[in-house]
C-alpha positions in Angstrom: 0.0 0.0 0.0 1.3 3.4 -0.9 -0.1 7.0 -1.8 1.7 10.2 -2.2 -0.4 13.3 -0.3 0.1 17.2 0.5 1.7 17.7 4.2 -0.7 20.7 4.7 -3.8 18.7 3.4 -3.1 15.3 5.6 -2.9 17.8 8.8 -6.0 19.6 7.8 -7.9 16.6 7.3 -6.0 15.1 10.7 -7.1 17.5 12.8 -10.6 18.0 11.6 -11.3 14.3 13.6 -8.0 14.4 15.4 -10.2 16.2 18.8 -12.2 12.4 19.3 -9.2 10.7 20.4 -8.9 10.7 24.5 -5.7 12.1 25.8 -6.3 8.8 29.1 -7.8 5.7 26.8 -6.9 1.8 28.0 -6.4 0.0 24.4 -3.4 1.7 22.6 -5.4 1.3 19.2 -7.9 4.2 20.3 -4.6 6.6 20.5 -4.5 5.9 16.5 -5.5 7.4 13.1 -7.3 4.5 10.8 -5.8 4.9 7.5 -7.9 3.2 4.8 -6.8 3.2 1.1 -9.6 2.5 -1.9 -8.1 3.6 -5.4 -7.2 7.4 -5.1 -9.4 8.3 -2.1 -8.0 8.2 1.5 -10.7 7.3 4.8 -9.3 8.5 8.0 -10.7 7.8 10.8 -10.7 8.4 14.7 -12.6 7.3 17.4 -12.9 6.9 21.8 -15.6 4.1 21.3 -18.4 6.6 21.9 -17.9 9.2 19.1 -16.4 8.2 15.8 -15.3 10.8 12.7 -14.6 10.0 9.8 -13.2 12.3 6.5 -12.1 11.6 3.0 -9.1 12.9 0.6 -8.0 12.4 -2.5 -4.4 11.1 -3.2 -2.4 11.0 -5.1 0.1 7.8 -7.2 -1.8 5.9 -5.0 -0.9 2.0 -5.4 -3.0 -1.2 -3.7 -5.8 -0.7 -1.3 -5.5 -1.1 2.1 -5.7 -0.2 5.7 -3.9 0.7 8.7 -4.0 2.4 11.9 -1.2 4.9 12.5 -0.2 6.1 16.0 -1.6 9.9 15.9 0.6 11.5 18.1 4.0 11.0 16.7 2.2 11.4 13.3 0.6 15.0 14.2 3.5 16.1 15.8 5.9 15.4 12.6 3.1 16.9 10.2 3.4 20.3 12.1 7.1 20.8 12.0 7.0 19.8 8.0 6.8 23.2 5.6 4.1 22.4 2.6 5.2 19.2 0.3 4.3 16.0 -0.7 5.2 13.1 1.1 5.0 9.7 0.4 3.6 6.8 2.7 5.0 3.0 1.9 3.2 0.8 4.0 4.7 -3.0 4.4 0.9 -4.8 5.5 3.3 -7.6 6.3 5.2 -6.1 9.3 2.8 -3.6 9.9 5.5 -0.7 9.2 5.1 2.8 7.5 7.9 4.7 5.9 7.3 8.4 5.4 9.5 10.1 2.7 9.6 13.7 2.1 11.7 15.9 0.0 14.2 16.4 2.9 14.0 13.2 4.9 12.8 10.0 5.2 11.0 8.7 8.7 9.7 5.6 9.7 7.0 4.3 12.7 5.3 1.3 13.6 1.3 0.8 12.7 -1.4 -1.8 14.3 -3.5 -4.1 12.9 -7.0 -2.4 11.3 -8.7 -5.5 12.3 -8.4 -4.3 15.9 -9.7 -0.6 15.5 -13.3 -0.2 16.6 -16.5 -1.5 14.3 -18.7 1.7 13.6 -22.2 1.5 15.1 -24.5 -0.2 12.8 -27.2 2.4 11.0 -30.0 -0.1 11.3 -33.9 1.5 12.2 -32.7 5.0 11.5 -35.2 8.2 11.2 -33.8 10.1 8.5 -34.0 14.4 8.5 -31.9 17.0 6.5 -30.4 20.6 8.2 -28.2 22.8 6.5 -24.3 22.7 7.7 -24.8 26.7 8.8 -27.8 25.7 10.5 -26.5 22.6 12.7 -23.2 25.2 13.4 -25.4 28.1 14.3 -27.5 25.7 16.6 -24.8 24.2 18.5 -23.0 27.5 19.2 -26.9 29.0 20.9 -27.6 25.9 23.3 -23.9 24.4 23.9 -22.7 26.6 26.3 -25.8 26.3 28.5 -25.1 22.2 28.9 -24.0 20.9 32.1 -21.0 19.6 33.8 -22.5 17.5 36.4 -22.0 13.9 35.7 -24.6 12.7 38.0 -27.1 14.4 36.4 -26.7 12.6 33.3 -29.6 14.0 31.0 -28.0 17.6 31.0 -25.0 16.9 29.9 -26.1 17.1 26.2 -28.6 19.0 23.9 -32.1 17.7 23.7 -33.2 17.3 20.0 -37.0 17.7 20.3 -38.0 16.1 16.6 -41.6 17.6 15.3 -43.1 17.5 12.1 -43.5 21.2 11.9 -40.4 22.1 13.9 -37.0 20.9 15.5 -36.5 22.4 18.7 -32.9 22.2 20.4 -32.7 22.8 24.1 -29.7 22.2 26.6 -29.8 23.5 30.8 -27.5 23.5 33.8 -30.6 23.8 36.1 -29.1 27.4 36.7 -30.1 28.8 33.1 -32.0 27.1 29.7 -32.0 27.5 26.4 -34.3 26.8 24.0 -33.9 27.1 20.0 -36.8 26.6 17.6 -36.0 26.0 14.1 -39.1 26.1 11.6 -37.4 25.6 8.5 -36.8 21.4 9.8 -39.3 18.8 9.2 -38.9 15.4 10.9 -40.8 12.0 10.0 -41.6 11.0 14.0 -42.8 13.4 17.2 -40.0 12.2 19.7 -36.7 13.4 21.3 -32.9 12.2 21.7 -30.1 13.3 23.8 -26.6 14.5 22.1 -23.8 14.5 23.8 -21.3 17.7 24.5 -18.1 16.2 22.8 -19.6 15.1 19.6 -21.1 18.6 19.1 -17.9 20.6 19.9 -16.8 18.4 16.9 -19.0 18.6 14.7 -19.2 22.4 15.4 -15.0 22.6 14.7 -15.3 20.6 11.3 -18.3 21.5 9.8 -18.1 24.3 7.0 -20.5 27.9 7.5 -22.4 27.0 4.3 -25.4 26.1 3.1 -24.4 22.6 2.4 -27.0 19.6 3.3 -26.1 17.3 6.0 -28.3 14.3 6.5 -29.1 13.2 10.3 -30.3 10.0 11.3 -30.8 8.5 15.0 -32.2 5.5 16.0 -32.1 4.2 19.8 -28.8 4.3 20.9 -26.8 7.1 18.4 -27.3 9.7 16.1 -25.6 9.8 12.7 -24.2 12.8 10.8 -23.0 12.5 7.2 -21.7 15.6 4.8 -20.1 15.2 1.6 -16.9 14.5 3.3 -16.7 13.8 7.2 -19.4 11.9 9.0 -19.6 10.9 12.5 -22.1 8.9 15.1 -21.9 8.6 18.4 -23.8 6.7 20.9 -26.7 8.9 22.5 -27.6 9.7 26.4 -29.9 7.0 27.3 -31.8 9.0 30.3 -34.6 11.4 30.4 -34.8 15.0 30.0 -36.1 17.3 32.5 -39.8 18.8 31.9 -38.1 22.2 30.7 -41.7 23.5 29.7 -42.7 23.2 33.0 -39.8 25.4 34.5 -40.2 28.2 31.3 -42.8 31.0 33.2 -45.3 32.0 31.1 -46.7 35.2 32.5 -43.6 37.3 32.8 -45.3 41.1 32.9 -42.1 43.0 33.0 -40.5 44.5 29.9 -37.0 45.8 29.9 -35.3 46.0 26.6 -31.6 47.2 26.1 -28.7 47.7 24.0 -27.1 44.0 24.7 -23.3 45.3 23.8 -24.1 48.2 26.9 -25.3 45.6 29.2 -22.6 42.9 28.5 -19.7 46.0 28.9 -21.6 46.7 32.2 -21.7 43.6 33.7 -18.1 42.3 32.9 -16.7 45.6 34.5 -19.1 45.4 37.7 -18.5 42.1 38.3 -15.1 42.6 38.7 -16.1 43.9 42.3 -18.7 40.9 43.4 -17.5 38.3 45.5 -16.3 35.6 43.3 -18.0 33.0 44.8 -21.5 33.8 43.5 -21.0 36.6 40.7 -23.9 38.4 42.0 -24.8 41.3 40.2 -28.3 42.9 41.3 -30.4 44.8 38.8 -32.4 48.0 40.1 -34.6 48.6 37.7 -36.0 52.1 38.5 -38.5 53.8 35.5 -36.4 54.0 32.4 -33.4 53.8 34.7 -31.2 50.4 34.9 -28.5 50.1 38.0 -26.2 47.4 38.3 -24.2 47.1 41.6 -22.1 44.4 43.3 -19.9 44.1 46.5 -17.5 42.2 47.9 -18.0 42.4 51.6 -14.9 40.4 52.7 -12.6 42.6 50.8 -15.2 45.8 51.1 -14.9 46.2 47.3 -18.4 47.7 45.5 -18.6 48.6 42.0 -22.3 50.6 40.3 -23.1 51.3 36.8 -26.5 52.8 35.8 -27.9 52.4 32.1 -30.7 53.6 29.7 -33.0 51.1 29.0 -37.3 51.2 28.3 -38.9 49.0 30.7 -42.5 49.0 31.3 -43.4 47.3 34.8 -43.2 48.1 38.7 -39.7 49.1 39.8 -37.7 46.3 40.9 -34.2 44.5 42.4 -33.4 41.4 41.2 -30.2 39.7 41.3 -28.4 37.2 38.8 -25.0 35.5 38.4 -23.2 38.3 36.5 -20.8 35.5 35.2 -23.9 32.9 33.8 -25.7 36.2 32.3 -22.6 37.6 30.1 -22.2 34.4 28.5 -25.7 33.4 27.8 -26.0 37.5 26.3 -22.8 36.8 24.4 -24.5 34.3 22.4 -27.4 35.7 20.6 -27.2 38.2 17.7 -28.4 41.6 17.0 -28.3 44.7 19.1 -31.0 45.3 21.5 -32.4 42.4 24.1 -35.6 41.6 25.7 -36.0 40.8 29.4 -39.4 39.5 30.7 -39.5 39.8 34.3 -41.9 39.0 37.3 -40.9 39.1 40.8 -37.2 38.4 42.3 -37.7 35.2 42.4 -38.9 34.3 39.5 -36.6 33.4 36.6 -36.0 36.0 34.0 -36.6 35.4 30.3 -34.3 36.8 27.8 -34.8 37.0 23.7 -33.1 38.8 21.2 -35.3 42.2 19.6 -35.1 41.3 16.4 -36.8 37.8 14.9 -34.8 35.9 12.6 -36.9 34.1 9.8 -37.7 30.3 10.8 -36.3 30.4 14.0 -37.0 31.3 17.9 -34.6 31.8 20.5 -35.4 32.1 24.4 -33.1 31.9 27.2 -34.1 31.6 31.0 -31.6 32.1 33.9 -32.9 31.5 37.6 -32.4 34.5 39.9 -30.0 34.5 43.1 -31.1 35.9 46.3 -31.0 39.7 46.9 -28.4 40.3 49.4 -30.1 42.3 52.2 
């Protein structure tokens, strides 16, 4: 087996899946790239055993089909210290070695057997629905962020596909804050819901292009599928149940306060600077058209106050939040001005962008802290 490709283009391609291999993994073969040769296209492939990639090149001079796997650490690191050329691979399938020649050296490293790299998940009982790559990108970078950490809470620690025929609707909590993404340009064959799991989005969000190109996503009861013209991955699915989020979304929020969402994310990075770093807190006196925000550090007797312009329609009120939770759920919508519904102080506040976006619907919820008396 032996195929000539670009340095630059066998990185690219490398590091596209390269993020699925674990850093602490038990069989030595999970550490590795698998190499598979069919006429003049290339298959690598990288896997942990719960999330597998896969992307294709074409080579070049490319002589017998076959496959290895290829030790990805050694490999990556030699690819980056290698200026743009071509370099040859000769693979002897007999003693499972791989000689790397390039224009100014020649380099050569041990493979495993392909038989003992990891079977992908069989496709079998699939439900079947397209998205555009922009669109799966754009979704994953609204709801991600708001996933939790907490392992013992298994359900949160992915995005909840919500599959309608009318809709798709993408939502992912901490039990602090929630975020729920409605996208009306998806139609899906069956009413019913799946669990996707952080790592295999962060991928997918790294390696798929900002286009308009069709993906094709199938799931059926234990993973989800994702295939482009090029990469495709599956990964095995959270098997637990997601929380009741419409029960904890409040539906008769009174309180309007809109704002400029560039002022208010200036404001609170600079006033949280002075609130006590164990809960963020940043309290919100709302007062006519008038906005405050005001922390303090008591144990260091530091206390920082901003006051904004905002419209707000409601009785004047305080209500606190974690100043930390609310500059990263603001920092990812789009457009200028923000919406706040309110109630009382503690009731969860309900934030959505001004402007509407054709086909879609974004609301994001974050649970109050205690005002400080």
């Amino acid at each position: 087996m032996r195929f000539i490709v670009t340095s630059t283009a066998l990185l690219k391609n490398l590091q596209q899946i390269g993020g699925v291999i674990s850093a602490n993994t038990v069989l030595s073969v999970l550490e590795d790239f698998l190499f598979e040769l069919k006429g003049n296209t290339l298959t690598l492939t990288a896997t942990d055993l719960e999330t597998m990639m896969r992307v294709e090149m074409d080579v070049n001079d490319a002589k017998g089909d076959g496959r290895i796997c290829i030790p990805s650490k050694i490999l990556m690191d030699y690819l980056k210290n290698l200026p743009e050329q071509p370099i040859t691979f000769t693979v002897n399938e007999k003693d499972l070695s791989i000689e790397m020649s390039s224009d100014v050296g020649k380099y050569k490293i041990g493979g495993e057997k392909a038989d003992d790299f990891p079977k992908e998940p069989d496709a079998a009982d699939t439900t079947t629905f397209s998205m555009t790559s922009m669109g799966l990108v754009e979704t994953i970078n609204k709801t991600l962020f708001a996933v939790s950490s907490d392992t013992l809470r298994p359900a949160m620690t992915g995005v909840y596909f919500e599959m309608s025929k009318d809709k798709l609707t993408f939502v992912s909590t901490d039990a602090h804050r929630l975020v729920k993404f409605e996208r009306s340009d998806i139609s899906c064959p069956k009413s019913e819901g799946i669990i996707v799991p952080k790592k295999p989005l962060q991928q997918l969000r790294a390696t798929l292009p900002t286009d308009d190109s069709s993906l094709e996503l199938s799931y059926n009861g234990s993973h989800l599928f994702v295939k482009s013209e090029k990469v495709s991955m599956s990964c095995r699915l959270i098997d637990a149940r997601f929380p009741d989020y419409k029960a904890v979304v409040p539906t008769d929020n009174p309180y309007k306060l809109t704002i400029n969402r560039n002022d208010i994310i200036s404001a609170l990075r600079r006033v949280s600077i002075f609130a006590n770093k164990t809960t963020n807190q940043v309290v919100l006196d709302i007062n006519g058209n008038t906005l405050t925000l005001s922390a303090q550090d008591i144990d260091f007797s530091y206390e920082g106050k901003e006051t904004l312009n905002c419209q707000y329609t409601g009785e004047d009120m305080k209500i606190a939040f974690n100043a930390k939770l609310m500059v990263e759920m603001l920092g990812n919508m789009d457009g200028d001005d923000i919406e706040m519904d309110l109630s009382t102080p503690t009731r969860a506040g309900i934030v959505r962008p001004t402007e509407k976006v054709e086909n879609e619907d974004l609301l994001m919820l974050l649970m109050p802290l205690m005002v400080g008396v």
